[in-house]
N, C-alpha and C positions, 0 to 999 in steps of 0.2 A: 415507451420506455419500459423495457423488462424493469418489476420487481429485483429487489437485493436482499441476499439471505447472507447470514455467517454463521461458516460450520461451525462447532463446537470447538474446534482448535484455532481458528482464529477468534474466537471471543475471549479463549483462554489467554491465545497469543497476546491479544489487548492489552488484557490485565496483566499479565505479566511481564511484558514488556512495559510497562506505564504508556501505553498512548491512548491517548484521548480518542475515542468510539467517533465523536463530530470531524476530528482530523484525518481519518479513513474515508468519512463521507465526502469528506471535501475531496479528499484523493480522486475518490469515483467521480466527482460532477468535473472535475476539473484538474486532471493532471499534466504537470508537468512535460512527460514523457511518458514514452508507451515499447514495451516492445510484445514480442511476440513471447512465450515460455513454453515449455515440453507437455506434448499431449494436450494442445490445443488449447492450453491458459495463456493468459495475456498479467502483464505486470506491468501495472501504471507507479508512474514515481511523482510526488512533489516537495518542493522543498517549503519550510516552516520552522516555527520558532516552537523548537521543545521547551514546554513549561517546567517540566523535571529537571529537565539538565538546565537550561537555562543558555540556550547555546540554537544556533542554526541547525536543525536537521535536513535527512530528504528521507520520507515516510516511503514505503514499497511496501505495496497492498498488490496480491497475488490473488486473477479474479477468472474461473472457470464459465464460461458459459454455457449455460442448457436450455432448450425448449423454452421454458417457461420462468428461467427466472435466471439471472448472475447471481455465482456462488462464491464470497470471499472465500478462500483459500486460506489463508496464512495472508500474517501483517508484521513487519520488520520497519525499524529504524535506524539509520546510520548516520554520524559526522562526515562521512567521505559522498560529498557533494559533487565535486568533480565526476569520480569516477562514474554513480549513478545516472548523473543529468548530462554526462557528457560525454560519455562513453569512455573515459579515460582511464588509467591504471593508478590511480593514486588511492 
């Protein structure tokens, strides 16, 4: 298993978005869902209990691969569970 690094804007992303650094990793070891994304990234989805909001999320962690190591990308969270987990429009 390749190494896991986070660019500076997803570290930023973190904190600024309030999510939890552990709940990213959980993302990587065990998502949800998975698709493909532009220029050869991959974006895993899982869903979780945001501690800030206090409410269901689905965490979308944006993850580049290279040679020697997966590079988070960018980390997002959203309420619209459907549309993320299930491909839907909601």
């Amino acid at each position: 298993m390749k190494p896991v690094r986070g660019s500076a804007h997803a570290l930023e992303s973190l904190r600024d978005r309030e999510i939890e650094r552990r709940e990213a990793e959980r993302t990587l070891e065990a998502p949800d869902r998975q698709l493909a994304g532009r220029g050869g990234r991959e974006i895993l989805f899982r869903k979780y209990d945001d501690v800030v909001l206090q409410q269901p999320m689905v965490l979308c962690v944006v993850v580049e691969e290279q040679a020697d190591e997966r590079v988070v990308v960018t980390a997002y969270k959203s309420s619209k569970i459907e549309k993320y987990l299930t491909g839907g429009t909601a």
